[in-house]
C-alpha positions in Angstrom: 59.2 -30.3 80.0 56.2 -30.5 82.2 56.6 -31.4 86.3 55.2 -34.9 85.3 57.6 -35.8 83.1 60.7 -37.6 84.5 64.2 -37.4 83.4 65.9 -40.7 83.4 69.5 -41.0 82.4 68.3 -38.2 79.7 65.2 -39.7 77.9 61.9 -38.2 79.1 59.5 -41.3 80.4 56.0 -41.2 81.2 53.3 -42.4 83.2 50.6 -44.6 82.2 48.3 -42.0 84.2 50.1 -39.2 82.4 49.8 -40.4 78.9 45.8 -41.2 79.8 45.3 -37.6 81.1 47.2 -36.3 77.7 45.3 -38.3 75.4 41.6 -38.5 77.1 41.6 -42.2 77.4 41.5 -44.9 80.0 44.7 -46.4 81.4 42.5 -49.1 80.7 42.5 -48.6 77.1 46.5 -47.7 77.2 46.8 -51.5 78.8 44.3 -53.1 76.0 47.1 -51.7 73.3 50.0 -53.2 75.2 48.7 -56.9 75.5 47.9 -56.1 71.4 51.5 -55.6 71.0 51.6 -52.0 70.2 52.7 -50.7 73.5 55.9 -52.1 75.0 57.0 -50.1 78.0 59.3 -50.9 80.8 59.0 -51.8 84.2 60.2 -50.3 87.7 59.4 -50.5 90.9 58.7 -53.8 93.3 57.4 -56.6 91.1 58.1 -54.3 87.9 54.4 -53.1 88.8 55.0 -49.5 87.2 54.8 -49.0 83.7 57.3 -46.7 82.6 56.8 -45.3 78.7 59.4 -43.7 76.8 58.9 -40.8 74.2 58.7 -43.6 71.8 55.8 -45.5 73.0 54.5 -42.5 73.9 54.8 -42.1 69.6 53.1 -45.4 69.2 50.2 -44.5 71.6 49.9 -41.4 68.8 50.2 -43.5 66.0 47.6 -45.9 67.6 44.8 -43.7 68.2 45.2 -42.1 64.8 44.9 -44.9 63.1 41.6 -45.9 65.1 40.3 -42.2 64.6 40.9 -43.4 60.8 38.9 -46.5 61.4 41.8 -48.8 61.0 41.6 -52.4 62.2 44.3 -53.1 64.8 46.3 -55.4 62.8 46.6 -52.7 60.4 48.0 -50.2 63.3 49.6 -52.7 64.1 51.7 -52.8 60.7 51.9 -49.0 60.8 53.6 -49.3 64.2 56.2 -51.7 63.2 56.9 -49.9 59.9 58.0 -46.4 62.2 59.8 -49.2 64.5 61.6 -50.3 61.7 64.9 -49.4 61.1 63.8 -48.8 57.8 60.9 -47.7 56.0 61.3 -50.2 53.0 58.8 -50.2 49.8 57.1 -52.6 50.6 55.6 -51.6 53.7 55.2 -48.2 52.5 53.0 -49.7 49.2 51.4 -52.3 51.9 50.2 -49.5 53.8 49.1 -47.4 50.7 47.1 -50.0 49.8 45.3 -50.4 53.1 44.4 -46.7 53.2 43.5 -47.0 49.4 40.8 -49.9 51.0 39.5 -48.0 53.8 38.8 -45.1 51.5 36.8 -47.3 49.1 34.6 -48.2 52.4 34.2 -44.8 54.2 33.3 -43.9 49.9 30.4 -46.3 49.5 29.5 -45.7 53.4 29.3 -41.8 52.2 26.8 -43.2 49.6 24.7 -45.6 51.5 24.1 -42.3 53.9 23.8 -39.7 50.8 21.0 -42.8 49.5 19.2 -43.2 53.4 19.4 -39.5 53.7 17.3 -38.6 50.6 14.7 -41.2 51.3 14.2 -39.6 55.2 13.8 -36.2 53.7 10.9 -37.8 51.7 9.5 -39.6 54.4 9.4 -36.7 56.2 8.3 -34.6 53.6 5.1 -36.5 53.0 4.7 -36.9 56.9 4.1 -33.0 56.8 2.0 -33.2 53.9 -0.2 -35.9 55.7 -0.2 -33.8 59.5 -0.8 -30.7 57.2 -4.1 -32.1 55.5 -5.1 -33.8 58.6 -4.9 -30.3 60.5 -7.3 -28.2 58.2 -10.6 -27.7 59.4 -13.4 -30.4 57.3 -16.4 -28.9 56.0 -19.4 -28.8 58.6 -22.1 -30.7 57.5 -20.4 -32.5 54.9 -19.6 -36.5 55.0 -16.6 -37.8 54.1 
């Protein structure tokens, strides 16, 4: 357990500035996912002011940023939070979910495509941009109109 970490009554808790520093983001950003719902974490101190996060929502927070590394809309984070919240992981969240990463892969497939499609055309561009700054850069014959 690192120095940063605190022991309280036997569950490791965290800092918002800890969990920042550990996963490169703003405690900014950590905040934004709490009023989304997908952060919950207690508070201490005067005015409950501190944030105090737990090994679990320091497991959400994980769960959260993979899913927007995959390019998942936060309502369908969102749903993969809840389902590892849930006491358990029933069918029908399991297929839901399937089904939603069966979508996004369809998109990032024909996004693949579009690029595969744009990339062959700038290659040809560029090819016959060449072409033209090669033809434009040999010497014309001297006396000769063109």
């Amino acid at each position: 357990m690192s120095p940063a970490q605190k022991t309280n009554k036997s569950a490791t808790t965290f800092t918002i500035t800890e969990l920042s520093r550990e996963f490169d983001i703003t405690p900014r950003a950590i905040r934004f996912y709490e009023d989304q719902g997908l952060l919950s974490p207690n508070r201490e101190g005067p005015g409950g002011r501190n944030r105090v996060y737990t090994a679990r929502e320091r497991t959400h927070l994980k769960l959260t940023l993979r899913g927007k590394r995959l390019g998942l809309s936060l309502s369908d984070i969102k749903s993969l939070v809840d389902m590892y919240t849930s006491p358990k992981d029933t069918e029908a969240q399991l297929q839901r979910f399937a089904a939603v990463l069966a979508q996004h892969r369809a998109a990032l497939e024909q996004q693949r495509e579009d690029i595969e499609v744009l990339l062959t055309e700038i290659s040809a561009h560029e090819k016959e941009c060449q072409r033209m700054l090669k033809a434009e850069a040999k010497p014309k014959p001297v006396g000769k109109k063109q």
